[in-house]
KEMIMI-910071 format. One line per 5 residues: number of its first residue (from 1); their letters; for each residue x, y, z of C-alpha. Coordinates in steps of 0.02 Angstrom, whole numbers, plus 32768, in hexadecimal, padded with zeros to 4 digits. Each point is the difference from the previous one (the first is absolute). Layout:
residues N
NUM	A	X/Y/Z  ...
//
This chain:
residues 76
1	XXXXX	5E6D/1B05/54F5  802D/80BB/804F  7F9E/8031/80A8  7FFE/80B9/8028  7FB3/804A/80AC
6	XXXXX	8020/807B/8074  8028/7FF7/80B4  8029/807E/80A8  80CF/7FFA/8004  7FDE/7FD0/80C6
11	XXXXX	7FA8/7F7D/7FDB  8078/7FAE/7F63  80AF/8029/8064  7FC2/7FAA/80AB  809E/7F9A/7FF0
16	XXXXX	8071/8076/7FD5  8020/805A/808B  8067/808E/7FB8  7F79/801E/7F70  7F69/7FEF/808B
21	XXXXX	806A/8094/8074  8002/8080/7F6D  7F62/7FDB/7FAE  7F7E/807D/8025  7F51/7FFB/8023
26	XXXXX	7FC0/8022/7F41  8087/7FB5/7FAF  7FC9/7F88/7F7F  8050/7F44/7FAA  7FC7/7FDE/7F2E
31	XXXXX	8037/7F4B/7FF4  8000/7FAC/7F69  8019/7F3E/7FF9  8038/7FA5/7F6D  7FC5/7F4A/8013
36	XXXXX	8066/7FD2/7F6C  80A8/8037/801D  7FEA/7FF3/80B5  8027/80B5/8036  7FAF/8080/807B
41	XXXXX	8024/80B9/7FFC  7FBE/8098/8059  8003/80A3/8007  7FEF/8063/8094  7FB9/80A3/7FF1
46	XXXXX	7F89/808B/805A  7F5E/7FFF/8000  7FC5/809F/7F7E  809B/7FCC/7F9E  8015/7FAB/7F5F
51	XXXXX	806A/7F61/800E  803C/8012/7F4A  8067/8070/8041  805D/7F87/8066  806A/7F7B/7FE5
56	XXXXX	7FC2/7F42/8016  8073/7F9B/807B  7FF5/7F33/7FEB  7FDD/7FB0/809E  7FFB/7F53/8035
61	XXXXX	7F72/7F91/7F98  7FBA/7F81/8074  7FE6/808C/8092  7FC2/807B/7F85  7F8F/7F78/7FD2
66	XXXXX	7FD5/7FC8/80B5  7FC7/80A8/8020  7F81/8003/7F68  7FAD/7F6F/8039  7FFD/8052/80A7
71	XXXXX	7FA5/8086/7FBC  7F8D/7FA4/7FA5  8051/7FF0/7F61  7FE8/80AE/7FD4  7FFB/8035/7F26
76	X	7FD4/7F54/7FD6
//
């Protein structure tokens, strides 16, 4: 099973303080989940931008999935 959602870049680089310092207000995180191969990707993009025209970076699966059910399991 894939989960895609979307989610304010402040919000999904909280613990990454590097990220979190040049995010900006309207930047934007698509995550996508893969449940099966246990991955998580994003890509970070601004808002009024298409994210297709960025590349996906993997990021760490359990906090990627953490976060999700933070949210409320957003794209289920």
């Amino acid at each position: 099973m894939k989960v895609q959602f979307t989610v304010e870049a402040k919000k999904y680089f909280e613990v990454d303080a590097e990220r979190l310092e040049r995010a900006k207000d309207d930047d934007l995180v698509l995550v996508t989940i893969d449940f099966e191969d246990r991955k998580a990707d994003y890509i970070w993009y601004s808002a009024g931008e298409n994210p297709a025209n960025f590349p996906a970076e993997e990021d760490d699966f359990d906090g990627v999935v953490a976060l999700w059910e933070e949210l409320g399991r957003p794209g289920e």
